[in-house]
N, C-alpha and C positions, 0 to 999 in steps of 0.2 A: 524469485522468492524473496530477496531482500525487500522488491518495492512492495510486497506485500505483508512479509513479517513486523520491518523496522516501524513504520508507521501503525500497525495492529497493537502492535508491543505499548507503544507510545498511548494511543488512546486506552487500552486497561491499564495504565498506568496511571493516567490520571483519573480512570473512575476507582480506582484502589481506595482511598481514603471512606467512600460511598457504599462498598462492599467486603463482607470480610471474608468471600469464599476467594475474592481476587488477593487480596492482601495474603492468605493463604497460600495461593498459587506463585505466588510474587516471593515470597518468607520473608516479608518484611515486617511481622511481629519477630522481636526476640528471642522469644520462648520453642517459638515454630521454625527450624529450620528450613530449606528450600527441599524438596523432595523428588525421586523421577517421575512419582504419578501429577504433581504439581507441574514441573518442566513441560511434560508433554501437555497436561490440560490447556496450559498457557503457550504453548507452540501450536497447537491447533486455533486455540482462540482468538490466538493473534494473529493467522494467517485468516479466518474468516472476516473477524474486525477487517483487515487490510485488503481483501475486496470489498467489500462494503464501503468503506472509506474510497477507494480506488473506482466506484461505480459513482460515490457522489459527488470526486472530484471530475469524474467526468462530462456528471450532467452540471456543474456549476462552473468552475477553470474555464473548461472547454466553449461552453458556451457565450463564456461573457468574452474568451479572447474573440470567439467569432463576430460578437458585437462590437470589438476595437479595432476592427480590419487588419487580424489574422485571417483570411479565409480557409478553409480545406483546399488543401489542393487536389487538382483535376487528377483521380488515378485511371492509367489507361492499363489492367493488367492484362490484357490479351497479347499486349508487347513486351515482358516482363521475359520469355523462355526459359534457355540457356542460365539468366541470370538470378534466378529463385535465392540462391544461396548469398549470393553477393547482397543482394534485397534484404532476404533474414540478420544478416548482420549489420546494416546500417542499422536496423531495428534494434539489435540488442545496443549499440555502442550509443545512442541516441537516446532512442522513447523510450526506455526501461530508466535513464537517468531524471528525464520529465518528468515519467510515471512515479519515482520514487520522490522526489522533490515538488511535486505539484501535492501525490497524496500526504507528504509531510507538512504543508501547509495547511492543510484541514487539519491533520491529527495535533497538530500543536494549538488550531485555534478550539477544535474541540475539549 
């Protein structure tokens, strides 16, 4: 959830000044406090931002590592069994930190 909120957050954050339904959601006028129906607008919008961003750092990150001789590595999962679980958490403890730090990189250049 983080690598797709914190980065989502981030990019309507910098389109706030551009829009004032965002500025709204955000209560970063004075006059307008922060609201719940603003909180969740901006909790959903910020997790779609954050695939979105998280798809384009895919097709750009991803690709140019592969052109710097990162390859993909060979997966063979028909030998994986017993070890499914062990597998899912190299995942979490790993690529969720990439994934959160690569798509931070586009949402800041955004």
């Amino acid at each position: 959830m983080i690598a797709y909120l914190v980065p989502g957050a981030t990019v309507l954050a910098g389109f706030s000044p551009f829009s004032p339904i965002l500025r709204t959601w955000l209560g970063a006028e004075p006059a307008d406090g922060p609201t719940i129906g603003g909180f969740l607008y901006l909790t959903v919008a910020s997790i779609a931002v954050g695939m979105t961003v998280s798809a384009v750092r895919w097709a750009l990150v991803d690709t140019v590592h592969s052109y710097t001789g990162l390859p993909l590595p060979p997966l063979n999962f028909s030998r994986l069994g017993k070890n499914v679980a062990a597998y899912g958490l190299l995942i979490e403890i790993h690529y969720r930190h990439y994934q959160f730090y690569g798509s931070m990189f586009l949402a800041c250049a955004i």
